[in-house]
C-alpha positions in Angstrom: -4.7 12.5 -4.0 -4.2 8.6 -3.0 -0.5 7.6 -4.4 1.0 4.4 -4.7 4.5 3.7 -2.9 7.2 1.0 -3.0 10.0 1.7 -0.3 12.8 -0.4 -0.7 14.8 -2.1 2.5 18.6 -2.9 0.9 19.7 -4.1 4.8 21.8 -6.8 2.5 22.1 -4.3 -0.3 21.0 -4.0 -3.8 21.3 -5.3 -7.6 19.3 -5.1 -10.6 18.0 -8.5 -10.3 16.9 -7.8 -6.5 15.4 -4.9 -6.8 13.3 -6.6 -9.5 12.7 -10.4 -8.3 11.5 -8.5 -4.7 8.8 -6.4 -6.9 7.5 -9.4 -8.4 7.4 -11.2 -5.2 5.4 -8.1 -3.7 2.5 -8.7 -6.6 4.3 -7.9 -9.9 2.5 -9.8 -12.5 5.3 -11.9 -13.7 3.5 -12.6 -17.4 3.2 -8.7 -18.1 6.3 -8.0 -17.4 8.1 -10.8 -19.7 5.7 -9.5 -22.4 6.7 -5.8 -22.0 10.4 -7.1 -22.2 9.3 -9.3 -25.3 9.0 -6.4 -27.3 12.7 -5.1 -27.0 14.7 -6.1 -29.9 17.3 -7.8 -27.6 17.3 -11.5 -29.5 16.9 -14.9 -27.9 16.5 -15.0 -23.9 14.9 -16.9 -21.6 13.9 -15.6 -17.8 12.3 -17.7 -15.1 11.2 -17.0 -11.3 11.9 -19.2 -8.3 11.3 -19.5 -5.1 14.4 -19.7 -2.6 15.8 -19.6 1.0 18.3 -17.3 1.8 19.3 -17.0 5.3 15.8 -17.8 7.3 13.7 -16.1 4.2 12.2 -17.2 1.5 12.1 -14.8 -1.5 11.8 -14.7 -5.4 14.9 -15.1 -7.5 15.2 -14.2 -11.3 16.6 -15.8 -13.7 17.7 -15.0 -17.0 19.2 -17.2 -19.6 21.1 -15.4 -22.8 23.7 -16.8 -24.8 27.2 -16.1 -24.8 27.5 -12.3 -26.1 30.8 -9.6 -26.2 28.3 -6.8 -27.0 29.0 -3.1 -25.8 26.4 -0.6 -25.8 26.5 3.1 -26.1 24.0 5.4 -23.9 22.7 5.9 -27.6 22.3 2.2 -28.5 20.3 1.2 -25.1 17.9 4.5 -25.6 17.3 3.6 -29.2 16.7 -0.1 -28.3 14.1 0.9 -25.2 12.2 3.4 -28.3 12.0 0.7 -30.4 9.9 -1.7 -28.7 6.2 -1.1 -27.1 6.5 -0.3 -23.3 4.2 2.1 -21.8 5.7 5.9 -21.7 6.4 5.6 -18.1 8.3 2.7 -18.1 10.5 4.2 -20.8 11.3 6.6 -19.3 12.0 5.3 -16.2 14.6 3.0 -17.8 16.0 6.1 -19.5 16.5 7.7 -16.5 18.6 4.8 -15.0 20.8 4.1 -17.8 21.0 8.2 -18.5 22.1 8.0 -14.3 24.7 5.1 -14.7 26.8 6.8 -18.0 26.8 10.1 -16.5 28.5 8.2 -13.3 30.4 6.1 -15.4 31.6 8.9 -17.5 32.7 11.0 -14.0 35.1 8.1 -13.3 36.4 7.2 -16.3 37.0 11.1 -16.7 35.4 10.8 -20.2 32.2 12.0 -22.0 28.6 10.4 -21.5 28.7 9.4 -25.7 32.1 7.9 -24.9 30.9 5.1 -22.2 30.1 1.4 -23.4 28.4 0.1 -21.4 30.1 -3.9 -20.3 28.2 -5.7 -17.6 25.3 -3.4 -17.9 25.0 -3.3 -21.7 24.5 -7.1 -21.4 20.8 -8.7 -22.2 20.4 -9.4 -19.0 21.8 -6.5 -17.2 19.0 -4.7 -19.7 16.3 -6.8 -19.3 16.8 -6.4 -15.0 16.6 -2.7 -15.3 13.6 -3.1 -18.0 12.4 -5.5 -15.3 12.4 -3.1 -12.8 10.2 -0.5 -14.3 8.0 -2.4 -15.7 7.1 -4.6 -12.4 6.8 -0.7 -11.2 4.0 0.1 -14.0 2.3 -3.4 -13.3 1.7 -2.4 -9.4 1.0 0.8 -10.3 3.3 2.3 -8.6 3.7 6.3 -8.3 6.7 7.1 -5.9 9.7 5.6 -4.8 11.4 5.5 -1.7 14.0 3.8 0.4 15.9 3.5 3.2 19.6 3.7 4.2 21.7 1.4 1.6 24.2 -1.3 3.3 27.7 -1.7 1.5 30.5 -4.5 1.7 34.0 -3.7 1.3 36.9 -5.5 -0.4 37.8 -5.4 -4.2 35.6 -7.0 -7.4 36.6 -8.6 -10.6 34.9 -6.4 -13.5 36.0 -5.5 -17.7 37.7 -2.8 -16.3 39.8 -5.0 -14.3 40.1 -5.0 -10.1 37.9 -2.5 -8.6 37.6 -1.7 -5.6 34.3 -2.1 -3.3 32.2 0.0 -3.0 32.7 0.4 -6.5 33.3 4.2 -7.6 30.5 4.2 -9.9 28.3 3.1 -6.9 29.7 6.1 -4.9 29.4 8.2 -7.1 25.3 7.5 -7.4 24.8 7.1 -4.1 26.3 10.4 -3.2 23.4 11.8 -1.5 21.8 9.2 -0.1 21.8 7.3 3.4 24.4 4.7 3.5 25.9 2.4 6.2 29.2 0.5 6.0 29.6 -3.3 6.8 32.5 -5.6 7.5 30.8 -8.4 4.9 33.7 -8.4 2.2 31.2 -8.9 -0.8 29.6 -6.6 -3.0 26.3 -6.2 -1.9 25.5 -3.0 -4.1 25.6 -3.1 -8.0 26.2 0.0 -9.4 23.3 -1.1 -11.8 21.4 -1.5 -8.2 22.7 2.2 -7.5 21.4 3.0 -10.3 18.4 2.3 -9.6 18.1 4.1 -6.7 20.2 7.1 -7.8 17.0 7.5 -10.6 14.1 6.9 -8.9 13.8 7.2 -5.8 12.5 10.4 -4.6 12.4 9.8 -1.0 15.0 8.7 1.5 14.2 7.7 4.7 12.4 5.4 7.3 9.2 3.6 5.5 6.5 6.2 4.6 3.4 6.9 6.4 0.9 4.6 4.2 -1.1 1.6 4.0 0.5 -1.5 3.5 -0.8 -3.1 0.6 1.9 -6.0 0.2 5.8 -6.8 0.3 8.4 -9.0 -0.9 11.6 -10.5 -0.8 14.2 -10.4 -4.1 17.1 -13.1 -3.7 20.3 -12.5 -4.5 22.9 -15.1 -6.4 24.5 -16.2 -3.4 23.8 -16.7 0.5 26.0 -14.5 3.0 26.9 -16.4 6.1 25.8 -13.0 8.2 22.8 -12.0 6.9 20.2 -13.0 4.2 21.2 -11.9 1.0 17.5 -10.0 0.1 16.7 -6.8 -0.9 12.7 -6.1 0.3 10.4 -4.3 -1.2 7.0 -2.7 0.5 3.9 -1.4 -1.4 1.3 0.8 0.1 -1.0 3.9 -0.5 -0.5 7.3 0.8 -2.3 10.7 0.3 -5.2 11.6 0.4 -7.3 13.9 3.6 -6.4 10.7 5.8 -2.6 11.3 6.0 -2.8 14.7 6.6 -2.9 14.1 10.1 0.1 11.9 10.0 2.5 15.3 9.7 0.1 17.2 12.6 2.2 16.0 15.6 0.7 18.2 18.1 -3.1 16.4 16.7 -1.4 12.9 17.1 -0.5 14.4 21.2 -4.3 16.1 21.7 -5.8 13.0 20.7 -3.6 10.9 22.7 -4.2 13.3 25.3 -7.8 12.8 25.3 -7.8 8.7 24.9 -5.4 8.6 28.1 -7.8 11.0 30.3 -11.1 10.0 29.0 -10.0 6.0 28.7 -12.1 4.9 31.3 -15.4 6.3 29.1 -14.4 6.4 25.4 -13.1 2.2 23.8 -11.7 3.6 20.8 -10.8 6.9 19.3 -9.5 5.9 15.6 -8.8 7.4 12.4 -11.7 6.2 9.7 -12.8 8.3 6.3 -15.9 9.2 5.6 -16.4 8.9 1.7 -19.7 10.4 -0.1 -21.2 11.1 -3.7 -24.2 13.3 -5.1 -26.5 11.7 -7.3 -29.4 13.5 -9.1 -30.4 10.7 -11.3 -30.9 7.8 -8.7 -33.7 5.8 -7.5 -34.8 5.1 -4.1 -34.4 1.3 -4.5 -31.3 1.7 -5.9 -30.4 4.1 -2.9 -31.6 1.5 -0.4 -30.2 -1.3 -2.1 -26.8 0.9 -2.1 -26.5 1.4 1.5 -27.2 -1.9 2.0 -24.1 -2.9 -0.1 -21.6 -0.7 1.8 -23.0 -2.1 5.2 -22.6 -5.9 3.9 -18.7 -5.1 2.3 -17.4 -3.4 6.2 -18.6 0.1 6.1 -19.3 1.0 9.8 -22.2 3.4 8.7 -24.1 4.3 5.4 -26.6 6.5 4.8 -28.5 9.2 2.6 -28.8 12.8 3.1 -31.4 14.8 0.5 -30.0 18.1 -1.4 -30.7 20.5 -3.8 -27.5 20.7 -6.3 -27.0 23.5 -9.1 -29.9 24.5 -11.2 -31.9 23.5 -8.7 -32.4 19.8 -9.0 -33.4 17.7 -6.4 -30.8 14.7 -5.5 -28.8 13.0 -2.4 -26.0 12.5 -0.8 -24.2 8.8 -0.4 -22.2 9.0 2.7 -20.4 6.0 4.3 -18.3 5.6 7.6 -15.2 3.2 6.9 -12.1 2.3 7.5 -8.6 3.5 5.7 -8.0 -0.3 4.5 -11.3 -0.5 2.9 -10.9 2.8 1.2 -10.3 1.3 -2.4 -13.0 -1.4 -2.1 -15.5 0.6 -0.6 -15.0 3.6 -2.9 -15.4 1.6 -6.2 -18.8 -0.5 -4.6 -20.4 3.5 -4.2 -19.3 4.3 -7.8 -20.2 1.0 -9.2 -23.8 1.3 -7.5 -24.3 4.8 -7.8 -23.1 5.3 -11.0 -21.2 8.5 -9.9 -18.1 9.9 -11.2 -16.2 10.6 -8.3 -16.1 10.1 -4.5 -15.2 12.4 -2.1 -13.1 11.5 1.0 -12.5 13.1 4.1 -10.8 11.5 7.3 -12.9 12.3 10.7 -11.9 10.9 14.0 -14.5 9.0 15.8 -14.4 8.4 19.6 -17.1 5.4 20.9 -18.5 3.9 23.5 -17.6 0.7 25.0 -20.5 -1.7 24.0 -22.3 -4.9 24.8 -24.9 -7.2 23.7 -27.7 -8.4 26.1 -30.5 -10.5 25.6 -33.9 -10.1 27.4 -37.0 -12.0 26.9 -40.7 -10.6 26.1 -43.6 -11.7 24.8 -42.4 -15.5 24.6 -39.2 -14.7 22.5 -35.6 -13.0 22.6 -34.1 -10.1 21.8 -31.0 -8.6 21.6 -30.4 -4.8 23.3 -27.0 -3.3 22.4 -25.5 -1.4 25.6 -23.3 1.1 25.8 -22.4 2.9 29.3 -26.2 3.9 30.2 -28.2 3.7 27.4 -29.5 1.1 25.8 -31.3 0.3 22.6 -33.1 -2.8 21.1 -32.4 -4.1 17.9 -34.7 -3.3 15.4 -34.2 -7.0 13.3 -35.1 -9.1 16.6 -38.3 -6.9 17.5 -39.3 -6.7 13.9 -39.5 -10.6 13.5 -41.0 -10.7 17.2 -43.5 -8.2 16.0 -44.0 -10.3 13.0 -44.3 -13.2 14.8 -46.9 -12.0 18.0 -48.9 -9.3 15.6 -47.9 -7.1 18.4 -47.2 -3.4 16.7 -43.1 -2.6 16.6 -43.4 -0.2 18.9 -44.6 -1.9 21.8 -42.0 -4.5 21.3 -39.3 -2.1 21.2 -40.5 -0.5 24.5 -41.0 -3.9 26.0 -37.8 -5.1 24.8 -36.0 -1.7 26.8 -38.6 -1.9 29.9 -37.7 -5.4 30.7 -34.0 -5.1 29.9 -34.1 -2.2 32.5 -36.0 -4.2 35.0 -33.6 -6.8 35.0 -30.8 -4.0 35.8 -32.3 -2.8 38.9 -33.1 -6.8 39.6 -29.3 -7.8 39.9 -28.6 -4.4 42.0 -27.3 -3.1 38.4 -27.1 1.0 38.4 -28.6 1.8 35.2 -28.7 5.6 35.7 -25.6 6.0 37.0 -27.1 7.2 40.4 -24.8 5.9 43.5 -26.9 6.8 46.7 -28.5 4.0 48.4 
């Protein structure tokens, strides 16, 4: 099953309004995301994108407008607040999760219980609206896991409610305890704890970036620019599962088929990963099978065809089977439902090895056409003879065999070796 993966990059750290200005520079739908956040009871705000430079990049920045507040929130007041307005489940509890993370972290160093934290910084509008941000921009992309890589931390001491802390900030240790993390010299601090947070609660996989398709990525500015390194946090969406990436954890496949494309290079150009995808239809003309195929051939597919069969209770029907590639999968599979009328596609990844190929032209019967070569075979193409045939009233078949005859001829002409025979 295909999932949907953001993998954030903190290499200059992470806060909440990072993590979510770099998901809405990835693709987030800005609108549906102030509109989910429009339905908290959190009283007058304002929140705005822009465009900035930090460093050499350019990324999104967030920002949100609230006026001048003292308010402290329980754990209780913020889960109450996020039930009372209309997100989708997910989101909700997504955000849960974070806050639920940050008071039980809170609560370990303050040395107190979870219903005694009051929440400061984070119990703000806009603290609240960057971790509602968050999941939400994750509901609007779809988005099914998280992951992330190693998390970069300053060093030095911050100015919170609580007074001088130091940095990394305890609560920050104490939700990144875990997780891959790498020390700077940079004395700034570059993770929140509501950014730790945020990882602490959803991501479910640390590491390098996963095995997927890259569907987009983006940049989420921080407040401020560091003179060492952009002040960004990125994030990268792509598409994983599925038959395809099975072979991605079958090393000792990735070394047999590497294996045969070194020893068999000078024979084979390409020996790639594609999925073949297919549906059964019982209730499906032959135009509309025809006119099908032709669809998946015009949108990239590298093959199409149809395959009769007899399905349960008998009943006569066919197969739908393309060739394509893994970045077509999502386009490709919806044009075979949408023209089918199926339910459901079936994919299955298949590795293809082909010939080196060329096109030649040859000349019979006063017109041209085109022969597609590969090693020592060759084969006219049926559209050129067709409109020759059309043209001469000549029957196909002669033009085919003229069309191959004279390209031959013209081989052994040139001294070409069409058979592969070396003697004389």
């Amino acid at each position: 099953m295909a999932q949907r993966i953001v993998w954030f990059h903190s290499f200059s750290g992470i806060s909440g309004d990072m993590a979510f200005a770099s998901l809405l520079d990835a693709g987030a739908s800005f609108e549906t995301v102030t509109a989910m956040c429009r339905s908290l009871p959190l009283g007058e705000w304002e929140m705005t994108q822009e465009v900035v430079t930090r460093g050499s990049l350019g990324a999104t920045r967030v920002c949100i407008e609230v006026p001048p507040s003292a308010t402290h929130r329980s754990l209780a007041d913020i889960l109450a607040l996020l039930r009372a307005g209309s997100l989708p489940d997910r989101v909700v509890f997504r955000a849960e999760k974070v806050f639920s993370s940050l008071a039980e972290a809170e609560a370990g160093v303050h040395r107190c219980s979870v219903a005694e934290v009051h929440f400061h910084e984070v119990g703000a509008i806009d603290a609240v609206l960057d971790i509602v941000g968050v999941c939400a921009a994750l509901e609007t992309l779809a988005v099914d896991r998280v992951a992330a890589g190693p998390v970069t931390l300053g060093l030095g001491a911050t100015q919170s409610s609580h007074g001088l802390l130091p940095i990394p900030a305890p609560a920050v240790l104490s939700l990144l305890q875990g997780a891959p993390v790498r020390g700077t010299n940079i004395c700034a601090e570059l993770v929140t704890p509501t950014g730790a947070a945020l990882l602490h609660a959803l991501v479910e996989e640390w590491g390098p970036m996963p095995s997927f398709v890259i569907e987009s990525c983006g940049f989420g500015a921080g407040q401020r620019d560091l003179p060492q390194r952009p002040n960004v946090c990125q994030a990268v969406v792509g598409i994983a599962g599925g038959p395809v990436f099975a072979f991605d954890s079958q090393d000792a496949l990735h070394q047999e088929c590497e294996t045969e494309k070194t020893v068999e290079s000078g024979i084979w150009q390409e020996n790639e990963l594609l999925l073949e995808i297919s549906t059964n239809v019982d209730d499906t003309s032959g135009e509309v099978l025809a006119f099908t195929i032709e669809k998946l051939l015009l949108e990239g597919a590298k093959d199409a065809w149809v395959t009769p069969i007899v399905m349960k209770k008998g009943r006569p029907a066919h197969t739908v089977h393309a060739l394509i590639s893994v970045a077509a999968a999502d386009n490709l599979c919806e044009k075979l439902l949408s023209e089918t009328g199926s339910l459901g596609v079936r994919c299955v990844a298949v590795r293809r090895r082909a010939l080196p190929r060329r096109i030649e032209t040859v000349t019979v019967h006063g017109g041209t056409v085109q022969v597609k070569v590969a090693g020592n075979r060759a084969k006219a193409e049926y559209a050129d003879a067709k409109a020759l045939a059309e043209r001469t009233g000549l029957p196909l078949r002669c033009v085919l065999a003229d069309a191959q005859a004279a390209w031959a001829c013209a081989g052994r002409e040139t001294g070409n070796d069409l058979d592969g025979d070396t003697s004389g």
